[in-house]
N, C-alpha and C positions, 0 to 999 in steps of 0.2 A: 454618273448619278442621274436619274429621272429628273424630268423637268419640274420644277415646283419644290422639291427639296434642296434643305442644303445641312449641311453637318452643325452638330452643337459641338460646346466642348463638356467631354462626359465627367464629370467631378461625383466620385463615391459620396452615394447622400448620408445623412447621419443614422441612417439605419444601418448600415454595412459596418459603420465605425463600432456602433454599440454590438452587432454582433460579434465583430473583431475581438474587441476585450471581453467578452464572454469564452474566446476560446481561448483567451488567453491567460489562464487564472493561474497555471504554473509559472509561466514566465514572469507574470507581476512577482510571482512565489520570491525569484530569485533576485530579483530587485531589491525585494525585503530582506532577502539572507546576505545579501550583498551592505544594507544601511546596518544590518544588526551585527556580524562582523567590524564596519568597523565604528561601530560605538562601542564594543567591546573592546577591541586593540586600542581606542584612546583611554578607554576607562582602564584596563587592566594591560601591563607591559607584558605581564604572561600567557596573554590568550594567544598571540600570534608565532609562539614559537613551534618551532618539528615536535617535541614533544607533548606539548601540548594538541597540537591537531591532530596526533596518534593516539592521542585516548579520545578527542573525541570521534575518529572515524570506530576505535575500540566500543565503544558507548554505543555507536548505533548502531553496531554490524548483526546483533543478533534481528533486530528490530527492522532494519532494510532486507536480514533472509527471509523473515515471516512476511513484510509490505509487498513482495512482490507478487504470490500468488494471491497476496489479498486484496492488492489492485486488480486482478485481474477476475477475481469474485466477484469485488463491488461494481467493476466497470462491465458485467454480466449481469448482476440484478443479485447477486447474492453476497452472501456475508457470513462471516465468523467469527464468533464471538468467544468462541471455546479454546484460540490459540494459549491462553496463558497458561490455562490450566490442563492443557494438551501435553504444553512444556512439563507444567510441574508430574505430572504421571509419567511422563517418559522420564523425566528422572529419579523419579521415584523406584520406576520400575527397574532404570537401569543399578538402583542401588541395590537391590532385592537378588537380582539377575546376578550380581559378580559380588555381592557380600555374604549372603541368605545361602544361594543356589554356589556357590561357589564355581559359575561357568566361568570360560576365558572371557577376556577380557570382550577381545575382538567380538565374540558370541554374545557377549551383553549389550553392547553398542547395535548389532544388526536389531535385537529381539527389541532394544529399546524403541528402534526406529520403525521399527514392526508395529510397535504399542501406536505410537502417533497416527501412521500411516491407515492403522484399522480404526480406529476412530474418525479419520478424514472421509475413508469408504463407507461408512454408518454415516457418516454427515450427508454423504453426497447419494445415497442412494433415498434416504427419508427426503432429500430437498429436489435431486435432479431427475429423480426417477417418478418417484411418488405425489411431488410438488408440496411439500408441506413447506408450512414457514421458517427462511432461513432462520429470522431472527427467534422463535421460539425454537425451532431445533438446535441455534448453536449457544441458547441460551440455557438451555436445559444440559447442554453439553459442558456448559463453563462450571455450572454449578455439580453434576454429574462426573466429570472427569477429576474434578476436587475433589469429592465422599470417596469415590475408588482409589484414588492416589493414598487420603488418610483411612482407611480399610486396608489395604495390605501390607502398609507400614508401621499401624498402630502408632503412626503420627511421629515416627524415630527416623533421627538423620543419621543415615550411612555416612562414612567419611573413609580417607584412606586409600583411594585408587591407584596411587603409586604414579611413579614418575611418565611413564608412558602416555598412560590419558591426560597427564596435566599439559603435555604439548599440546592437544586440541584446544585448549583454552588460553594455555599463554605463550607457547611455540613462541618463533615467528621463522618467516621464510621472505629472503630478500630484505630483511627491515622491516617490513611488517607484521603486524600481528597476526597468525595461523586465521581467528576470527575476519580478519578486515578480507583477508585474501579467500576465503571461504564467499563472504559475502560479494565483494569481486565479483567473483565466476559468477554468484546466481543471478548478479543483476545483467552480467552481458548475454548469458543465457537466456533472459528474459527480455532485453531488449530482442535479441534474435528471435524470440518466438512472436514478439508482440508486431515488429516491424517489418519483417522479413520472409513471415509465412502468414497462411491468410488465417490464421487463431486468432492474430490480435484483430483483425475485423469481424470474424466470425461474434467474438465473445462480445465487442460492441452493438455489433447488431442482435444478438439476442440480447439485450440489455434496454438497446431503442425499441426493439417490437420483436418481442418472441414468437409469434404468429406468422409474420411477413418473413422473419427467420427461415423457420422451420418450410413456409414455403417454398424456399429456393435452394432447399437441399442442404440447409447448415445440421448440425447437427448437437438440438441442442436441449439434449439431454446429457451427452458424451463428454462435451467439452468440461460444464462445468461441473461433471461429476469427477474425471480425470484433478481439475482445479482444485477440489475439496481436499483429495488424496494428497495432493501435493501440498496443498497449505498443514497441511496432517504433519506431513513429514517437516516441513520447513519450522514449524512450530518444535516438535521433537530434538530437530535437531540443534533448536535453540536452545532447549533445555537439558541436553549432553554436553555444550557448552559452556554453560553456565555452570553445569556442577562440576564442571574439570578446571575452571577458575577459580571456583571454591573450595575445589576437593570434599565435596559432601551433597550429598543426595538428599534435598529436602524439598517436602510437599509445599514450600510457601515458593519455592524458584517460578517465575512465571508470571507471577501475580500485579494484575495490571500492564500485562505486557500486551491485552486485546486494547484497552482504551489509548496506549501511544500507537500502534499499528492504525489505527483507525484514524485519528487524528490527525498524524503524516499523510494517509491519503486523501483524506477527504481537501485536507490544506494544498494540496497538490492538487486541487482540482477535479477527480473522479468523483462525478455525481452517486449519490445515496443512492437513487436509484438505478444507477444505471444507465449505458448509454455513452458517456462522456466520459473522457478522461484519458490520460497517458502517462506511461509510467517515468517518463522525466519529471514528468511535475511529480511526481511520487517521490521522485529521487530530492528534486527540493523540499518538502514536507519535512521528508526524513533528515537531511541534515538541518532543517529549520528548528528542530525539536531538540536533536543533538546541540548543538550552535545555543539554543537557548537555557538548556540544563545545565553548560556546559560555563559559558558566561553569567548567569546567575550566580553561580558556586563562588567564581574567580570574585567576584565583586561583594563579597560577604553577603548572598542573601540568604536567607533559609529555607530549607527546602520545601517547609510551606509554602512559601509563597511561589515556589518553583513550580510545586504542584498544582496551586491557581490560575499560573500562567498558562501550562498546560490543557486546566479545562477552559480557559476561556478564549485559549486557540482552537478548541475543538467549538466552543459555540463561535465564535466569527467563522471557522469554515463553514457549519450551518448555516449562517445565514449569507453566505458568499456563495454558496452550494444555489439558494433559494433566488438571490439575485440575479447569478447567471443561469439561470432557465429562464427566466424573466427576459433577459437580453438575446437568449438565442432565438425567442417567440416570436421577436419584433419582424413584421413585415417591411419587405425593400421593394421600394419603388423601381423598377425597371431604368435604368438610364436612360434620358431621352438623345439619343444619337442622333436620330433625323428626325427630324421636322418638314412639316409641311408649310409652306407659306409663312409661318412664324417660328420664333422660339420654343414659345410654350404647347404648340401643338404635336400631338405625337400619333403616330400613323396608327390604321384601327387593328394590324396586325399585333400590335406587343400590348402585349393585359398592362392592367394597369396597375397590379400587383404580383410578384413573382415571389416564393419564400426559397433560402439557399439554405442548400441544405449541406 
């Protein structure tokens, strides 16, 4: 060491801590799913049994197929708001398709999927190509994808698809429900894209600065236009599932299924605008919402107020969304390692403010 120096000891200042808990808004997530379980297992002897936890992983599984590509929208700078009613036209359609049209089955299922999946492509072509606003095009699409579903139904619920289709909805395979293992697959398939290939950085970094993006070669018009299609389809396919649980093809299936998707992730963390987020914490949203539907019921509340709870997890994620950008802004003082002559002096080489990014 130079003469005149001598070492501090370097202690993370309070700036580093507050950014810390800024990124860490999932993992607080599960702390809270963790209090909320068991106030439920002391309030209710029936929440914590195998059957019980298989309706509620039953309960979110359509809702974690749709959250995933929708994490990964939001955490891109974009959004969909049209999933519910994506759902209810592809089942609508799919009612039309094997009731109406008397195709096979198997042929009403693809063409169903076809319905979703084109609509995701019109999503992502008006928002990733064109740049128009996500929230006006997937809002025109919520309302839009509803008139067409009641337009080619004249507002009548098919029923009757027979035993075959009713396994997609109440199957099971291994113990499980056909749904829970359906939604399985899409979320390890999703951690692999997000984790494991550079998508899930590409789609954060168009989200932090599409400019600076686009300079170093991302590609980002492709990605979330790919995204759009995909949430198309994961919506659809929510809504094939739904009416093979029910056995009947009706334009209301869907309905409010954009406001829990959104709520699970923003409560997981994924900034509104983009930029931030992962989809574990997604993954806590999603059973936090489940967990909380799910416990409500057991303890005789109603569903009113089930559904207040719901919106007022969606305003706390707001404003939790708002507080952590606020925490991630804060400036961090460089550590002062060496010293010159004293403690508090620090050498003319290190700034005197550094931001981590």
């Amino acid at each position: 060491m130079a003469p005149g120096l001598k070492s501090a000891p370097a202690r993370p200042p309070l700036a580093i801590s507050l950014r810390r808990l800024g990124q860490a808004q999932g993992g607080g997530l599960f702390v809270a799913l963790i209090g909320l379980c068991c106030y439920f297992t002391v309030s209710s002897p029936a929440f914590l049994t195998r059957s019980n936890l298989t309706v509620v992983l039953l309960q979110i599984s359509i809702l974690g197929m749709v959250a995933v590509p929708g994490a990964m929208l939001l955490v891109s700078g974009g959004l969909d708001l049209s999933v519910g009613s994506v759902a209810g036209l592809s089942a609508a359609s799919f009612g039309e398709f094997n009731q109406i049209f008397h195709l096979p089955l198997g042929w009403s299922i693809i063409l169903a999927l076809a319905v979703g999946g084109t609509w995701g492509l019109c999503n992502g072509i008006l928002i990733a190509y064109l740049r128009c606003s996500p929230v006006i095009v997937t809002l025109g699409g919520y309302a839009g994808a509803a008139g067409v579903a009641q337009f080619i139904t004249s507002d009548n619920t098919r029923y009757g698809f027979g035993n075959a289709f009713a396994v997609l909805g109440n199957g099971e395979v291994a113990g499980l429900p056909v749904p829970v293992v359906i939604f399985i697959c899409v979320f390890i398939v999703g951690l692999f894209v997000w984790y494991r290939t550079p998508v899930g950085r590409h789609l954060i970094s168009i989200g932090s600065n599409r400019e600076a993006a686009k300079a170093v070669g991302v590609a980002v018009n492709r990605l979330p236009f790919i995204v759009y299609v995909l949430s198309g389809l994961a919506a659809a396919a929510g809504g094939l599932i739904l009416t093979s649980q029910l056995d009947a093809a009706s334009v209301q299936i869907g309905q409010g299924l954009e406001l829990q998707v959104l709520t699970a992730i923003l409560l997981g963390g994924v900034a509104f605008n983009g930029g931030r987020g992962s989809l574990w914490g997604t993954l806590a949203g999603i059973l936090f919402i489940g967990v909380l539907d799910n416990g409500l019921i057991l303890i005789n509340v109603g569903p009113y107020v089930a559904s207040m709870c719901v919106g007022g997890a969606l305003v706390v994620a707001a404003v939790l969304d708002v507080v952590y950008q606020h925490l991630e802004r804060v400036p961090v003082r460089a550590p002062d390692t060496l010293v010159r002559g004293r403690d508090d002096a620090v050498p003319e080489d290190v700034p005197d403010e550094v931001s981590v990014v």
